[in-house]
N, CA and C atoms as a LAMMPS dump frame, in Angstrom:
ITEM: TIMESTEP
0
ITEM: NUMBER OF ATOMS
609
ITEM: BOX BOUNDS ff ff ff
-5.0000000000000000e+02 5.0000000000000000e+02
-5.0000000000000000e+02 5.0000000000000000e+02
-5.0000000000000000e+02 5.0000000000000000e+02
ITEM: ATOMS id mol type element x y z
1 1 1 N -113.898 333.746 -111.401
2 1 2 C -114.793 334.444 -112.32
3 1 3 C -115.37 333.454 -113.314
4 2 1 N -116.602 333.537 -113.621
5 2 2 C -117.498 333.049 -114.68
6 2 3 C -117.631 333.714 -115.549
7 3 1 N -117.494 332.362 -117.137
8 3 2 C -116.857 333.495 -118.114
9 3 3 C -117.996 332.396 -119.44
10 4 1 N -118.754 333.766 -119.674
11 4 2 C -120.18 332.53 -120.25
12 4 3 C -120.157 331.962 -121.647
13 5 1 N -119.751 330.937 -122.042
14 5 2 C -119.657 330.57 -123.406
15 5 3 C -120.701 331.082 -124.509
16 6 1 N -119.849 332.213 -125.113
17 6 2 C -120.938 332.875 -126.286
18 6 3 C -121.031 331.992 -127.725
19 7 1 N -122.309 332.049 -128.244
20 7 2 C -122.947 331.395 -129.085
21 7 3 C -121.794 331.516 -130.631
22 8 1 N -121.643 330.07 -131.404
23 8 2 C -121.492 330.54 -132.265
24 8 3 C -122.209 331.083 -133.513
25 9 1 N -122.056 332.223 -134.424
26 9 2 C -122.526 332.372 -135.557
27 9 3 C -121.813 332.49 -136.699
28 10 1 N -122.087 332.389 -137.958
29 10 2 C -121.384 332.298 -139.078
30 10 3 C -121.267 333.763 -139.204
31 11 1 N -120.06 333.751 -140.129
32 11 2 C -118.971 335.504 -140.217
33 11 3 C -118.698 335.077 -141.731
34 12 1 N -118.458 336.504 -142.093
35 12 2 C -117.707 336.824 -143.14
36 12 3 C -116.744 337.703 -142.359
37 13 1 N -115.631 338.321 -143.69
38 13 2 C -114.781 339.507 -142.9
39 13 3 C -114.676 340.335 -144.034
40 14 1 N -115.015 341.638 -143.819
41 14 2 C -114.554 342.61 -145.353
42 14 3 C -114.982 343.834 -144.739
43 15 1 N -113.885 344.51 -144.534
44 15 2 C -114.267 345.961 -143.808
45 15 3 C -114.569 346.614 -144.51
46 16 1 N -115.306 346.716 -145.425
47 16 2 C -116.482 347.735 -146.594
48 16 3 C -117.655 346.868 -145.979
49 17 1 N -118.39 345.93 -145.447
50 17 2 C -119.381 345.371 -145.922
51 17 3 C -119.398 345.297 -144.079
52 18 1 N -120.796 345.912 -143.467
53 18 2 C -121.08 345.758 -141.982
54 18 3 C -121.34 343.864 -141.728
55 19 1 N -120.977 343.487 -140.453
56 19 2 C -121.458 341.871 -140.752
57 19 3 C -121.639 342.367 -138.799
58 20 1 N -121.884 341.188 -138.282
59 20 2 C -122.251 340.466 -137.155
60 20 3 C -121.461 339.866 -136.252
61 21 1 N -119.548 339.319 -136.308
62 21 2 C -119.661 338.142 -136.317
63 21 3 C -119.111 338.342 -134.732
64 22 1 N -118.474 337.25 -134.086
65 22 2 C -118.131 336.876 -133.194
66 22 3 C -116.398 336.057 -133.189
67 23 1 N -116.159 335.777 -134.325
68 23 2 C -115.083 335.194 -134.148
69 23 3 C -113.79 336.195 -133.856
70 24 1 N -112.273 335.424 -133.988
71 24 2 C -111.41 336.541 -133.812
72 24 3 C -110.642 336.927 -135.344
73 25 1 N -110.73 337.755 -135.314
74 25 2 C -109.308 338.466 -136.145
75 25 3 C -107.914 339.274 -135.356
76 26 1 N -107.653 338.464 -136.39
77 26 2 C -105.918 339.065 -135.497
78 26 3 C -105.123 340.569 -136.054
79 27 1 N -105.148 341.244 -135.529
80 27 2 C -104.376 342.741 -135.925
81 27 3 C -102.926 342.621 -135.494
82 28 1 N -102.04 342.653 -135.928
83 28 2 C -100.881 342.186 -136.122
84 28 3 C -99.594 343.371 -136.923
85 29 1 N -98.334 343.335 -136.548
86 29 2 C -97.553 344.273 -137.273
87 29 3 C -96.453 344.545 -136.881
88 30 1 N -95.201 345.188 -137.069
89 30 2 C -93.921 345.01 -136.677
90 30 3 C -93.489 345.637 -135.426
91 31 1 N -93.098 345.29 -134.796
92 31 2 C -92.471 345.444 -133.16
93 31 3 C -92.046 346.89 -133.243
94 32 1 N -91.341 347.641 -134.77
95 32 2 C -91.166 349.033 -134.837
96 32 3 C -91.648 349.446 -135.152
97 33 1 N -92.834 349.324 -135.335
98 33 2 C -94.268 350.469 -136.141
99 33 3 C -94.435 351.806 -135.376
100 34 1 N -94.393 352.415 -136.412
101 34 2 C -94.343 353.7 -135.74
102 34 3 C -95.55 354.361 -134.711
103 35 1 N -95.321 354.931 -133.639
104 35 2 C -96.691 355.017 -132.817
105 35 3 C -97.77 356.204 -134.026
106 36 1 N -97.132 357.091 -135.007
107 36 2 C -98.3 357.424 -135.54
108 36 3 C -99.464 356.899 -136.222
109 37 1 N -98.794 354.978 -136.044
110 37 2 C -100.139 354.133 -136.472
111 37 3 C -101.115 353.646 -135.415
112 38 1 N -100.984 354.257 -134.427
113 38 2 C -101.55 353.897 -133.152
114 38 3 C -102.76 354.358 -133.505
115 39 1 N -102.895 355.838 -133.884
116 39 2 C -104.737 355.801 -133.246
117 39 3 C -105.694 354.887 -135.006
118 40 1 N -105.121 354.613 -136.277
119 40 2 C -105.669 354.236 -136.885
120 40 3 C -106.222 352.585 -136.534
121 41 1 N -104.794 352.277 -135.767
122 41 2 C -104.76 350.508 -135.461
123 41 3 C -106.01 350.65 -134.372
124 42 1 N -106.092 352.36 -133.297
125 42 2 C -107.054 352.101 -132.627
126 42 3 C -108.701 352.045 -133.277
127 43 1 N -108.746 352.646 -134.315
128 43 2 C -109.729 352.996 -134.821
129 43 3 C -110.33 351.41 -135.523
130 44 1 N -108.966 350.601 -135.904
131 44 2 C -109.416 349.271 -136.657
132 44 3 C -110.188 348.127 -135.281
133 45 1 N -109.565 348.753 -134.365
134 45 2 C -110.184 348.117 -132.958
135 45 3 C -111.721 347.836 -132.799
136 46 1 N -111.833 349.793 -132.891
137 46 2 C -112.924 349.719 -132.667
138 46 3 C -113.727 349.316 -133.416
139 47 1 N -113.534 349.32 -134.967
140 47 2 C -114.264 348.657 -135.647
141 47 3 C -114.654 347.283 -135.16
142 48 1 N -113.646 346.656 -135.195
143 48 2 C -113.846 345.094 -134.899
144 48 3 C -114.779 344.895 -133.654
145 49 1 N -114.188 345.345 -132.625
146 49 2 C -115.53 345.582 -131.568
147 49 3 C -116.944 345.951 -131.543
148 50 1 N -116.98 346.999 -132.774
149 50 2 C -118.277 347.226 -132.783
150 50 3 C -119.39 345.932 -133.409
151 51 1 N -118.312 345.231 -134.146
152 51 2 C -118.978 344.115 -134.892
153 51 3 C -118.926 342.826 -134.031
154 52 1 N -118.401 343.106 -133.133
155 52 2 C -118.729 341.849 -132.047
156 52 3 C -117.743 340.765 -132.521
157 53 1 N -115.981 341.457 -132.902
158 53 2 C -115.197 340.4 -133.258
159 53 3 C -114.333 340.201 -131.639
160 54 1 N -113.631 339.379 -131.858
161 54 2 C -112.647 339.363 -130.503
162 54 3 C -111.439 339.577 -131.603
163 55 1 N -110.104 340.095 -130.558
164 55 2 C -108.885 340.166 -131.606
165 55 3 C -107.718 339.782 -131.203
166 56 1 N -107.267 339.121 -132.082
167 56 2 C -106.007 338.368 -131.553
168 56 3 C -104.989 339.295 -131.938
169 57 1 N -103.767 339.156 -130.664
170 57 2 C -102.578 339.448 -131.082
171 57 3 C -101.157 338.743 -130.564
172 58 1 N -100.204 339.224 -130.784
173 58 2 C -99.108 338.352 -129.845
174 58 3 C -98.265 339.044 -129.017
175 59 1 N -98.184 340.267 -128.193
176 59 2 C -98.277 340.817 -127.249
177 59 3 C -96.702 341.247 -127.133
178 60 1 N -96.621 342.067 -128.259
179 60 2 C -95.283 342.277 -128.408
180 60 3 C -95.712 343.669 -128.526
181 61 1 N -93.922 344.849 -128.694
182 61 2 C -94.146 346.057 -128.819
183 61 3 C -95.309 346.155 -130.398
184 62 1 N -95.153 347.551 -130.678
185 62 2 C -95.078 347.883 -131.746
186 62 3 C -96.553 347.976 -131.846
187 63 1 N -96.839 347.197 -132.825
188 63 2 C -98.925 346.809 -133.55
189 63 3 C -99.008 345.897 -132.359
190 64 1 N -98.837 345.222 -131.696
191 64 2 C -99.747 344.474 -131.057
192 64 3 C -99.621 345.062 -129.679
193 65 1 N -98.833 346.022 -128.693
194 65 2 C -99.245 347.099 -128.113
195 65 3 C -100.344 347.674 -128.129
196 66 1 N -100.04 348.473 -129.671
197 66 2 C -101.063 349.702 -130.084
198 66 3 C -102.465 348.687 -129.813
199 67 1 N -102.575 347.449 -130.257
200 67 2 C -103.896 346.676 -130.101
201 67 3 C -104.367 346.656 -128.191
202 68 1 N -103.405 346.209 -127.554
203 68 2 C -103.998 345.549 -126.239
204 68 3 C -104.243 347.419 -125.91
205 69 1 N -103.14 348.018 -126.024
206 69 2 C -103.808 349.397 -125.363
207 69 3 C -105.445 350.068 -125.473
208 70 1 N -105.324 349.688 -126.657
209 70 2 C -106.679 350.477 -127.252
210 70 3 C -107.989 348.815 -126.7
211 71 1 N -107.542 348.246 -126.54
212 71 2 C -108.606 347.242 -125.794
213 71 3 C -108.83 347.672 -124.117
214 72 1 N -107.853 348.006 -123.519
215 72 2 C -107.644 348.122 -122.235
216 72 3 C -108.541 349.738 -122.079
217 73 1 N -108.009 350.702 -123.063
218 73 2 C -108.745 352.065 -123.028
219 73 3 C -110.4 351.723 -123.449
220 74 1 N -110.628 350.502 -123.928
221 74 2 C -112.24 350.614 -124.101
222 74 3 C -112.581 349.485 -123.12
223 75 1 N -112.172 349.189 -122.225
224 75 2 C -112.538 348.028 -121.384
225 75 3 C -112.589 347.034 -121.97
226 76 1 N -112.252 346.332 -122.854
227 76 2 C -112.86 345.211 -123.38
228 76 3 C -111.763 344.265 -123.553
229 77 1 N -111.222 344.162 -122.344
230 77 2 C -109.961 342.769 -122.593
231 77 3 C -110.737 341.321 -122.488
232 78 1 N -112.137 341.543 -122.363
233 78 2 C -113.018 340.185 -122.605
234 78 3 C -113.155 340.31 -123.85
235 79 1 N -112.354 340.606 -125.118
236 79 2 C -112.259 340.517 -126.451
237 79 3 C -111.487 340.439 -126.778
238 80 1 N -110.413 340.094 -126.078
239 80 2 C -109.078 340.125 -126.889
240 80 3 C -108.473 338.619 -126.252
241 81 1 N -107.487 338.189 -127.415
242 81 2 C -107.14 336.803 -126.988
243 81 3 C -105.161 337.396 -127.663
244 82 1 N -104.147 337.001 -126.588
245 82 2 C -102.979 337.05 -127.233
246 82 3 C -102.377 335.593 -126.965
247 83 1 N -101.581 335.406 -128.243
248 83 2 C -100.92 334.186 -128.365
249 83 3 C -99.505 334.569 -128.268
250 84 1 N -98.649 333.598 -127.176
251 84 2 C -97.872 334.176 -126.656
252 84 3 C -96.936 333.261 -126.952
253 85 1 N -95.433 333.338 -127.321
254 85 2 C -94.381 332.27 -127.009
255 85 3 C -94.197 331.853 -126.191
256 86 1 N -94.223 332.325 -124.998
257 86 2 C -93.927 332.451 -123.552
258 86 3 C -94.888 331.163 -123.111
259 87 1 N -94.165 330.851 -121.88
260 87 2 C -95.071 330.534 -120.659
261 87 3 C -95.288 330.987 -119.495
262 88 1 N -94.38 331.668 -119.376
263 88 2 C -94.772 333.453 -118.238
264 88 3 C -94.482 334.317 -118.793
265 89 1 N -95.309 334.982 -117.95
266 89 2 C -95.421 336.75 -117.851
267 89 3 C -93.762 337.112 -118.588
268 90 1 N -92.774 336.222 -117.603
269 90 2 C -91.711 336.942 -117.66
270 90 3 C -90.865 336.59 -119.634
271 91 1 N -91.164 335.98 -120.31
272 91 2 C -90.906 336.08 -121.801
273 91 3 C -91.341 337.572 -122.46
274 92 1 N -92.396 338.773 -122.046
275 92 2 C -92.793 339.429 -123.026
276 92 3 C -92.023 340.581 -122.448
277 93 1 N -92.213 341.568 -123.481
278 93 2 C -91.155 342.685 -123.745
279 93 3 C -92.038 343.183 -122.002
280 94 1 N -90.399 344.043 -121.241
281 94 2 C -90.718 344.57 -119.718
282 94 3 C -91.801 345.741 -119.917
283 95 1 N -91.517 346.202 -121.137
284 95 2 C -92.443 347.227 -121.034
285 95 3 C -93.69 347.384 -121.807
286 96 1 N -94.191 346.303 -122.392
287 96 2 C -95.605 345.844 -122.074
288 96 3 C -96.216 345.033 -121.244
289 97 1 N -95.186 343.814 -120.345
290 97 2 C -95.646 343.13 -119.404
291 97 3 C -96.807 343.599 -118.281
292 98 1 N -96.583 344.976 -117.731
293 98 2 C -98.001 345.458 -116.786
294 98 3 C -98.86 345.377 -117.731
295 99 1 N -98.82 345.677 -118.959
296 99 2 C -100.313 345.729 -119.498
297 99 3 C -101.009 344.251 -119.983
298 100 1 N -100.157 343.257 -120.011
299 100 2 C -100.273 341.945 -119.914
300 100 3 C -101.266 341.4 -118.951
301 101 1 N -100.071 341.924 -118.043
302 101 2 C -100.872 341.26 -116.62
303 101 3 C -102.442 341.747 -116.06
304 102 1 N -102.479 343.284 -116.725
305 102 2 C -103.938 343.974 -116.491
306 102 3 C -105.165 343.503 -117.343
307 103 1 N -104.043 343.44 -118.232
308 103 2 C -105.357 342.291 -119.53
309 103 3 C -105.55 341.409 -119.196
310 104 1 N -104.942 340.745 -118.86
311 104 2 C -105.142 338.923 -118.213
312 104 3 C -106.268 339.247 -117.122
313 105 1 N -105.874 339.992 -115.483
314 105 2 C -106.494 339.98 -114.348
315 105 3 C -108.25 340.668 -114.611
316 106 1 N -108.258 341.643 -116.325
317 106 2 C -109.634 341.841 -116.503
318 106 3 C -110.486 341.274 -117.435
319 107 1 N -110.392 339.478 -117.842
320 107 2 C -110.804 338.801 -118.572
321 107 3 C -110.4 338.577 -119.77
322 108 1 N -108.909 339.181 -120.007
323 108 2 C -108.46 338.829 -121.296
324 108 3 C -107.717 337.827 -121.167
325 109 1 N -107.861 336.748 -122.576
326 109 2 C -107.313 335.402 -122.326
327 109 3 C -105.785 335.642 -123.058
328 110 1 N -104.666 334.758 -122.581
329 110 2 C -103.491 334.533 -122.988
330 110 3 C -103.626 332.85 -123.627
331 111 1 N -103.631 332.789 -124.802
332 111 2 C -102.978 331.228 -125.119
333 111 3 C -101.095 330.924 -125.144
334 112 1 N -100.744 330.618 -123.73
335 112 2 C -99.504 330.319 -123.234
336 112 3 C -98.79 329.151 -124.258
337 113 1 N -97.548 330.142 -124.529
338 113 2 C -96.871 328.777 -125.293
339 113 3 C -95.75 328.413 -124.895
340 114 1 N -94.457 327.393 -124.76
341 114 2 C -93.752 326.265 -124.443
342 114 3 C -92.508 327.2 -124.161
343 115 1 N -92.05 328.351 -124.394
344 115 2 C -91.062 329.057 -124.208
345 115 3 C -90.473 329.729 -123.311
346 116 1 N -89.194 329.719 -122.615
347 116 2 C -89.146 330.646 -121.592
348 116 3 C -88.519 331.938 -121.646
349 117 1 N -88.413 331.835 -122.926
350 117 2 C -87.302 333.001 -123.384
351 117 3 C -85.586 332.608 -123.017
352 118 1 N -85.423 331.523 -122.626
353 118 2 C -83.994 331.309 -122.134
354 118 3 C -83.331 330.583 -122.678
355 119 1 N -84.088 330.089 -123.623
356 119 2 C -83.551 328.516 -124.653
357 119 3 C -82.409 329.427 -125.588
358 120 1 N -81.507 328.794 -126.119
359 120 2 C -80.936 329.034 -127.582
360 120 3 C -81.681 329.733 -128.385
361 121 1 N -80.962 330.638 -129.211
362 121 2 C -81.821 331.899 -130.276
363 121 3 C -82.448 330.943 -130.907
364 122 1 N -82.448 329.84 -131.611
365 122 2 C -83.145 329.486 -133.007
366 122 3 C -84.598 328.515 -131.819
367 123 1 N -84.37 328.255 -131.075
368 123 2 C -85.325 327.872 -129.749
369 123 3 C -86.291 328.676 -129.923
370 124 1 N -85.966 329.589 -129.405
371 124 2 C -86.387 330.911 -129.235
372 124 3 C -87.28 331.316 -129.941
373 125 1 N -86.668 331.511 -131.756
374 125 2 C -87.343 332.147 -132.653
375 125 3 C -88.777 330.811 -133.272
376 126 1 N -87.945 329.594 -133.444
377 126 2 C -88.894 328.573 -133.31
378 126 3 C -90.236 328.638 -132.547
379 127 1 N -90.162 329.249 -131.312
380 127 2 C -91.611 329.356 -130.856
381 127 3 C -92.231 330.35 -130.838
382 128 1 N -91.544 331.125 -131.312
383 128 2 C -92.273 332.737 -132.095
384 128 3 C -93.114 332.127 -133.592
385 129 1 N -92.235 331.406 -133.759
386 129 2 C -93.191 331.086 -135.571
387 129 3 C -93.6 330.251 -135.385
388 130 1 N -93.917 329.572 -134.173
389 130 2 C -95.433 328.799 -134.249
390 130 3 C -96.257 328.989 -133.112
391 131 1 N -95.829 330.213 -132.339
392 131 2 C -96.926 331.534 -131.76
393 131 3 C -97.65 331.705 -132.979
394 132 1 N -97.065 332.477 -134.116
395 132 2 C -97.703 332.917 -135.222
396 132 3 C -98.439 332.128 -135.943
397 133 1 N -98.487 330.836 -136.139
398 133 2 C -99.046 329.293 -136.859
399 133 3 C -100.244 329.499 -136.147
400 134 1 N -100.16 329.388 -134.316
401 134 2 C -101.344 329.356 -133.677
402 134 3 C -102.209 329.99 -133.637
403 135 1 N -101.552 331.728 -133.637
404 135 2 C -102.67 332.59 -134.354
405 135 3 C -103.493 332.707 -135.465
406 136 1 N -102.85 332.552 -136.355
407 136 2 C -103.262 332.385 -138.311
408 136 3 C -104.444 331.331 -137.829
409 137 1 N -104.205 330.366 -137.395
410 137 2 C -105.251 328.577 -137.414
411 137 3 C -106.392 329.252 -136.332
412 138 1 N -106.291 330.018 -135.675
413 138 2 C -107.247 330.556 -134.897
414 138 3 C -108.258 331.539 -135.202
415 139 1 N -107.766 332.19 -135.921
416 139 2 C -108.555 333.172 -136.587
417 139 3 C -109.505 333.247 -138.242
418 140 1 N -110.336 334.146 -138.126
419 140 2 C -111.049 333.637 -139.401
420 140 3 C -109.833 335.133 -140.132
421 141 1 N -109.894 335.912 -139.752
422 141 2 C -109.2 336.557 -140.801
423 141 3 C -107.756 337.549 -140.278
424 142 1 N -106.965 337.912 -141.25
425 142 2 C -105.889 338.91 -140.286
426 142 3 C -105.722 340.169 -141.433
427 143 1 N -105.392 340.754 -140.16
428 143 2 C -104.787 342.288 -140.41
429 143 3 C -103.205 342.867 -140.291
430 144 1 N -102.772 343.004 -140.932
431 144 2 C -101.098 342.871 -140.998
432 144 3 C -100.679 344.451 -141.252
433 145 1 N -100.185 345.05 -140.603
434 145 2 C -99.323 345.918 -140.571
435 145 3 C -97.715 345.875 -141.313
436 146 1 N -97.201 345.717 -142.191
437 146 2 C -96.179 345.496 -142.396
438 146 3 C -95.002 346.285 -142.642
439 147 1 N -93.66 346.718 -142.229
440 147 2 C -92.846 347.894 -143.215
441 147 3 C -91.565 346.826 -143.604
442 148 1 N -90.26 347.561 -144.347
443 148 2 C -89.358 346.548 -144.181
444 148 3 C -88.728 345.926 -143.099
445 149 1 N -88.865 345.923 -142.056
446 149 2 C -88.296 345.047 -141.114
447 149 3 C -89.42 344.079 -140.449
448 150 1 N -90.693 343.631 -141.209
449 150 2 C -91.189 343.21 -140.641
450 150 3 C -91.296 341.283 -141.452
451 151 1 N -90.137 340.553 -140.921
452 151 2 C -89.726 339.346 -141.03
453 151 3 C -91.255 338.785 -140.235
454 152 1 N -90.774 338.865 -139.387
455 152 2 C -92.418 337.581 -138.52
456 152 3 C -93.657 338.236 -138.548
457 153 1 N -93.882 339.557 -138.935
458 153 2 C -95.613 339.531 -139.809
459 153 3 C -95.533 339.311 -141.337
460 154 1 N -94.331 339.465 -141.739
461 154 2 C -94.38 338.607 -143.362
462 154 3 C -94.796 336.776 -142.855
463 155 1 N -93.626 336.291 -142.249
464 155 2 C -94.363 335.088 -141.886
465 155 3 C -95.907 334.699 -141.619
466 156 1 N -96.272 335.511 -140.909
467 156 2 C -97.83 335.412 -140.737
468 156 3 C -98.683 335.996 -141.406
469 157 1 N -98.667 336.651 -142.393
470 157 2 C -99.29 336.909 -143.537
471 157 3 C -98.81 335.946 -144.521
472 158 1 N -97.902 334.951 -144.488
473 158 2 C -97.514 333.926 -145.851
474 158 3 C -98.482 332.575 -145.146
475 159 1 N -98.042 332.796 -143.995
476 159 2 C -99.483 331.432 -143.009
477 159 3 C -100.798 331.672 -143.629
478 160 1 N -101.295 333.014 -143.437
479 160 2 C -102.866 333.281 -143.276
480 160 3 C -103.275 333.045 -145.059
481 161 1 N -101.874 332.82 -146.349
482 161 2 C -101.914 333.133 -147.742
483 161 3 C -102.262 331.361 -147.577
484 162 1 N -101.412 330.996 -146.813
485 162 2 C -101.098 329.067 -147.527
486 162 3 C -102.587 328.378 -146.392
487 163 1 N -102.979 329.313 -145.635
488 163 2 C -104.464 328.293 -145.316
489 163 3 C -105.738 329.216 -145.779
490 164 1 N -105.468 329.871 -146.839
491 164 2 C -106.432 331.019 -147.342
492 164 3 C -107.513 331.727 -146.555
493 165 1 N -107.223 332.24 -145.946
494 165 2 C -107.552 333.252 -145.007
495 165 3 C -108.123 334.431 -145.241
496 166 1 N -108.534 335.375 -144.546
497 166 2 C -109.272 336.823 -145.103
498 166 3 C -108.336 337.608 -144.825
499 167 1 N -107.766 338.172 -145.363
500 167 2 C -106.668 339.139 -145.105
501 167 3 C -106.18 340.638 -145.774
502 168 1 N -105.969 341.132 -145.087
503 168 2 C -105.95 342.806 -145.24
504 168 3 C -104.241 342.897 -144.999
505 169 1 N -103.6 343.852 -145.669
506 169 2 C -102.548 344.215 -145.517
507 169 3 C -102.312 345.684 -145.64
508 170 1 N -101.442 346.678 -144.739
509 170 2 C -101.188 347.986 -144.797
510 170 3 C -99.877 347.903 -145.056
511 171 1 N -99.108 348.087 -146.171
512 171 2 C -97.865 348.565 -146.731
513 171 3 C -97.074 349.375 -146.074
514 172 1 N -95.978 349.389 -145.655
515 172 2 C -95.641 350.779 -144.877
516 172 3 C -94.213 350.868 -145.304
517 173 1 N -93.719 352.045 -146.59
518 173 2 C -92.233 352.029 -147.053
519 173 3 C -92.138 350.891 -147.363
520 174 1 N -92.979 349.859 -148.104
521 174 2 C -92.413 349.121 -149.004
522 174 3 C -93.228 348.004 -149.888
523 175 1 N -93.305 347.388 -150.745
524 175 2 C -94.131 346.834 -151.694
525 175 3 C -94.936 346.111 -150.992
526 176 1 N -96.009 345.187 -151.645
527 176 2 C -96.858 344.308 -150.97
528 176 3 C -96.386 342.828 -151.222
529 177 1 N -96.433 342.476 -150.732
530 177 2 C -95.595 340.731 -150.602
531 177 3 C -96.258 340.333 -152.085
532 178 1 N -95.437 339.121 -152.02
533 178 2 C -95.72 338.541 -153.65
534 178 3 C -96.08 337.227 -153.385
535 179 1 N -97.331 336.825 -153.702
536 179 2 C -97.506 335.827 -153.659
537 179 3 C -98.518 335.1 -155.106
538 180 1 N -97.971 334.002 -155.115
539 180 2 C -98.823 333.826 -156.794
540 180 3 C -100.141 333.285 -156.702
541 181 1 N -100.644 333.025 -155.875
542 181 2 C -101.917 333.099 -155.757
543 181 3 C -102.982 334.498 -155.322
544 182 1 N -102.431 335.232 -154.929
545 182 2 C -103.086 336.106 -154.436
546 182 3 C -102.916 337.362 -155.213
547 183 1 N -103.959 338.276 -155.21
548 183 2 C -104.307 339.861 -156.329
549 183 3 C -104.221 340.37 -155.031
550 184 1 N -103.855 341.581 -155.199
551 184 2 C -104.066 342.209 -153.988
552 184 3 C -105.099 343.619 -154.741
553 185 1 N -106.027 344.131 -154.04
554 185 2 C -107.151 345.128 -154.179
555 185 3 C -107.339 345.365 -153.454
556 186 1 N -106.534 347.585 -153.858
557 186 2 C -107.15 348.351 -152.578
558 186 3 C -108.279 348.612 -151.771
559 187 1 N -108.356 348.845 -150.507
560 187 2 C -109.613 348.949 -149.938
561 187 3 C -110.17 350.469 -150.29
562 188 1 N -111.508 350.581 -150.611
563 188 2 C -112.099 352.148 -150.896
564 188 3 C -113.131 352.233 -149.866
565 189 1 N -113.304 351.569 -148.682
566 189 2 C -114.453 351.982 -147.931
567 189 3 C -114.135 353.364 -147.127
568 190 1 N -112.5 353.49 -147.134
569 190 2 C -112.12 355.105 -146.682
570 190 3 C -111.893 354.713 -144.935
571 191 1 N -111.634 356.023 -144.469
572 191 2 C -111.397 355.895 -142.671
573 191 3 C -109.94 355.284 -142.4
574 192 1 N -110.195 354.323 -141.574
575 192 2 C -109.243 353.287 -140.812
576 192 3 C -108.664 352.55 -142.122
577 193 1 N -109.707 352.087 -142.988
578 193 2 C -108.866 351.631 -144.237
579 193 3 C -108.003 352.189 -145.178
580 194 1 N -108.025 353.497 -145.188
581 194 2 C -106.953 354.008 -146.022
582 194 3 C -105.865 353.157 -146.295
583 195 1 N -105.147 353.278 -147.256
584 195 2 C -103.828 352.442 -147.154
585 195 3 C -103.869 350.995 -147.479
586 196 1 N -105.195 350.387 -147.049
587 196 2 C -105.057 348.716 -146.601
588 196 3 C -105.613 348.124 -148.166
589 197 1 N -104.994 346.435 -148.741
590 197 2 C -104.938 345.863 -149.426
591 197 3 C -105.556 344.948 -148.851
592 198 1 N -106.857 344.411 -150.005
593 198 2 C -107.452 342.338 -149.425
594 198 3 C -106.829 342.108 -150.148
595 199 1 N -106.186 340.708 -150.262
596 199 2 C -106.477 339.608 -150.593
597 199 3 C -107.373 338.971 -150.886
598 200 1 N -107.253 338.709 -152.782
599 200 2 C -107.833 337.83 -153.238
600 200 3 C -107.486 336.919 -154.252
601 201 1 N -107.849 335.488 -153.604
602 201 2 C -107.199 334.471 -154.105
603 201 3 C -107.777 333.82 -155.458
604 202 1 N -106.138 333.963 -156.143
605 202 2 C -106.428 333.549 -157.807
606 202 3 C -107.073 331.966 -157.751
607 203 1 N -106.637 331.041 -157.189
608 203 2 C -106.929 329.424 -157.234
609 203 3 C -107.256 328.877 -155.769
């Protein structure tokens, strides 16, 4: 298959404000998110699609499920890019793996990483947090789902803080991360944003 190198153009990211762009944003969130965030995460989809973003995720349960599903239900796995620990199929959770493989075989790209899932735990978790490094450096902006158990999208929302990034956060049962550079200000454009916090950076 021929896969046609699309043009770049300059982006902003601010889901109150319609833009154009083409790059990716990553929608992102904890492996236990509850599925009643599914059709909003689907709704943030479609947003992004409609604006001609591609969206990254890392192809785990939870938010990044709810993402490839709702790509796969609109055809558009030629928009979606997941960054993976893995270097096969066989590293990701069994029961998103078919939808892996359907995303992959209908133009959705995997950026494969060094892991087989078989190494030593801290191995292991090591190439999960710089799965997450690769995503953050890839993207112009992220979307974070977070509740308390969410250790590795706190990590990747403290990435997307320390290379100042565009970033949105949805709170879920519990405060908004603390960081001293950053204000956080609710979003009022309403819809899919309900709930969600930008980031904006003091220095």
């Amino acid at each position: 298959m021929i896969i046609q190198k699309r043009p770049e153009l300059p982006v902003s990211f601010d889901p109150c404000i319609p833009v154009s762009p083409i790059k990716n944003i990553a929608v992102v969130g904890s492996r236990k998110l509850s599925p009643k965030y599914s059709n909003q995460i689907s709704q943030i989809v479609d947003y992004l699609l409609s604006k001609h973003y591609h969206i990254a995720s890392g192809g785990a349960k939870g938010a990044d499920d709810f993402v490839l599903r709702q790509l796969l239900h609109r055809d558009r796995a030629d928009r979606g890019v997941i960054f993976s620990a893995w270097d096969t199929y066989k590293g990701f959770p069994a029961d998103v793996r078919k939808h892996i493989r359907y995303f992959h075989q209908n133009g959705g790209s995997i950026m494969w990483g060094t892991s087989s899932g078989a190494e030593p735990i801290m191995a292991v978790k090591m190439a999960l947090l710089h799965r997450n490094i690769r995503l953050v450096q890839a993207c112009e902006g992220v979307i974070a789902f977070m509740n308390a158990d969410s250790r590795g999208t706190f990590y990747t929302v403290r990435e997307a803080v320390k290379a100042k990034k565009k970033l949105v956060v949805f709170p879920i049962n519990r405060e908004l991360p603390g960081f001293s550079i950053v204000k956080w200000v609710p979003l009022k454009c309403g819809g899919c944003w309900d709930g969600g916090y930008k980031a904006v950076y003091l220095k």
